[in-house]
N, C-alpha and C positions, 0 to 999 in steps of 0.2 A: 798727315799734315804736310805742307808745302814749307820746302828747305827755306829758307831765309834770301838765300842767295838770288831766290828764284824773283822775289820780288823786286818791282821796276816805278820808277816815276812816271804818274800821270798827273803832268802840266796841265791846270786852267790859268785861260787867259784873266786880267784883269775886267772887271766888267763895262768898261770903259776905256779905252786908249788916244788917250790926248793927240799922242803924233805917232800914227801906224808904221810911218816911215821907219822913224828911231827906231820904235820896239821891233819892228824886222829887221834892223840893222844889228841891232845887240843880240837876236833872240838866235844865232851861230854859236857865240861864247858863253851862253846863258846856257842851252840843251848839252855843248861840250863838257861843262863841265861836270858831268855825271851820266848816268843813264836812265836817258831820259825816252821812253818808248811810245808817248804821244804826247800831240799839245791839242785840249779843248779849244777853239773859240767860241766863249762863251759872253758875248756882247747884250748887253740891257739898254733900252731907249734909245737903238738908232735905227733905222730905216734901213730897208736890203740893199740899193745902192750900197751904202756904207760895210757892211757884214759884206758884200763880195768885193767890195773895194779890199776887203783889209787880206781876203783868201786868196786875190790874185797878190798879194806881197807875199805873204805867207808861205803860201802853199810852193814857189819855187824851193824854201830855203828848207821847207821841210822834206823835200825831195832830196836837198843834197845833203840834209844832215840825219837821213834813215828814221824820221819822226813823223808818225803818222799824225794827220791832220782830222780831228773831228770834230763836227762842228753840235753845237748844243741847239737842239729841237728843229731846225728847220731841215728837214730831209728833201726838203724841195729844191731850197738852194745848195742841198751837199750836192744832190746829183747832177744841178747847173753847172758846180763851179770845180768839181771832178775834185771833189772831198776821199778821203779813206772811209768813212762813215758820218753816223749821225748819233749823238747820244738824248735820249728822252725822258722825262720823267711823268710820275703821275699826272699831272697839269699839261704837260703837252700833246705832240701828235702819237695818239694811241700806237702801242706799240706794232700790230697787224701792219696799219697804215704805213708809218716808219717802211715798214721790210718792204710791202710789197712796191714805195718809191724808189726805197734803196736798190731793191733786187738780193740774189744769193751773198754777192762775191761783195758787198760791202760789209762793212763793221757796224751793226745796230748794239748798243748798249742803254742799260735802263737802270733807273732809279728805285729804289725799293723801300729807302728810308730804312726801320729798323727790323722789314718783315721777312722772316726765310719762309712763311708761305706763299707770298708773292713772289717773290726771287724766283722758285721751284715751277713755279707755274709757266713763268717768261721765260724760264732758261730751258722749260719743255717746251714752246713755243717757235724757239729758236733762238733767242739770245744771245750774241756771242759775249757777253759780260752780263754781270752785274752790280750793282754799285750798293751799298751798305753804309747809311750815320743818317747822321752827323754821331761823331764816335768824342767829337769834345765840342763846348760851345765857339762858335761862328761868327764872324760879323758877317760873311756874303748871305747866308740863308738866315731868318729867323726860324727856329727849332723847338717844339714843343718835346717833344719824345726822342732823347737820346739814344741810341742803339747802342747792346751791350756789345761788349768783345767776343763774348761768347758767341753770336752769332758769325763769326768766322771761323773760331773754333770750329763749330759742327759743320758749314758747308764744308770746310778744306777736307774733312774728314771723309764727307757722302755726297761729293761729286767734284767734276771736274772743270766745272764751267767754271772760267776765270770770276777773284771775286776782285772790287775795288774800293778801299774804304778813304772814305772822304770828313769830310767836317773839322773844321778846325785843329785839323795836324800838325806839327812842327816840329824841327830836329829832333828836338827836347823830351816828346811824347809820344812819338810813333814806332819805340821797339818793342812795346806789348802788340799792337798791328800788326807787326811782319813777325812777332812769334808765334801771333795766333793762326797766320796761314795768309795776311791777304798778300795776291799775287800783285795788287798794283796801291801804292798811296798818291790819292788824287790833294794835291794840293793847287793852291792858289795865294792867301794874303801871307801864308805860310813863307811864300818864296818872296812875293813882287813886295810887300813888307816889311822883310828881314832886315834887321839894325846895319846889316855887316852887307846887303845888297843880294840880289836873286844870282847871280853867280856862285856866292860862296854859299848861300842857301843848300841850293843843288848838289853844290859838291858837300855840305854837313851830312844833307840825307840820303850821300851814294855813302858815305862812311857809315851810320848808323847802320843803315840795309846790310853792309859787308861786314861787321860785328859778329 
């Protein structure tokens, strides 16, 4: 089972970003304050102007702050706009597809929802992650089939592909997550949500993780 310690922050963006400007201005003291080892953008209802407008802000500040930048299902514009990777799910571009835009040397991660036979199959595929939930209810995804804990249990145990567990996480609920193994918790309303603001978010869930 993977030490506690080993797990790391994975940032999705808001699905929407009123002022890209602001949020790259803020988003240096936001990843500082924890660790924080990628940021999704993960954009809903805008047009790809828009989505590489927001990766050429982006993507300088993730270069100087050691934060990989992956972008959610368009592996066409990761590799336009000289993304870290691409992350896909069932509903998007098949995973084969994905790689063979991506190429080797990028980062392809997939969605698996609650299945460790699908997970096994992609991470034989070549996967370099996998992603596991919604592990509690969501406002970004609607979710019919919650995924147990157990299913990190058993990967952390028989194999080694990074796992990522996502769905409605927060300070409050995520140290069965990182007891049961996952290497990464992907949060979102989690942080940009928080009463107390995505700064102190971030730094709740490096203390949680370091428990």
């Amino acid at each position: 089972m993977s030490d506690s310690t080993d797990c790391r922050l994975y940032l999705i963006t808001p699905p929407l970003l009123d002022d890209p400007k602001d949020f790259a201005t803020r988003l240096p003291e936001i990843v500082g304050a924890g660790d924080v080892a990628c940021l999704q953008l993960r954009l809903k209802g805008v047009d790809d102007d828009e989505i590489l407008r927001c990766i050429d802000l982006l993507l300088p500040i993730c270069v100087q702050t050691d934060t990989a930048l992956i972008l959610n299902d368009r592996p066409d514009l990761a590799v336009k706009s000289g993304c870290d990777g691409v992350h896909v799910g069932p509903d998007d571009t098949p995973y084969p597809e994905a790689r063979a835009i991506m190429g080797d040397d990028a980062s392809v991660g997939v969605s698996c929802g609650p299945s460790r036979h699908l997970a096994m199959r992609l991470a034989d595929d070549g996967a370099d992650y996998v992603a596991f939930g919604a592990f509690f209810e969501t406002t970004t995804k609607q979710n019919t089939d919650l995924a147990n804990i157990e299913v990190l249990e058993i990967w952390s145990q028989t194999t080694n592909v990074p796992a990522v567990a996502i769905g409605g996480i927060t300070p409050d609920n995520c140290r069965p997550l990182i007891s049961a193994g996952a290497d990464f918790l992907a949060v979102s309303s989690g942080v940009w949500n928080h009463p107390d603001g995505p700064k102190s978010a971030v730094r709740l869930f490096s203390e949680r993780i370091a428990e």
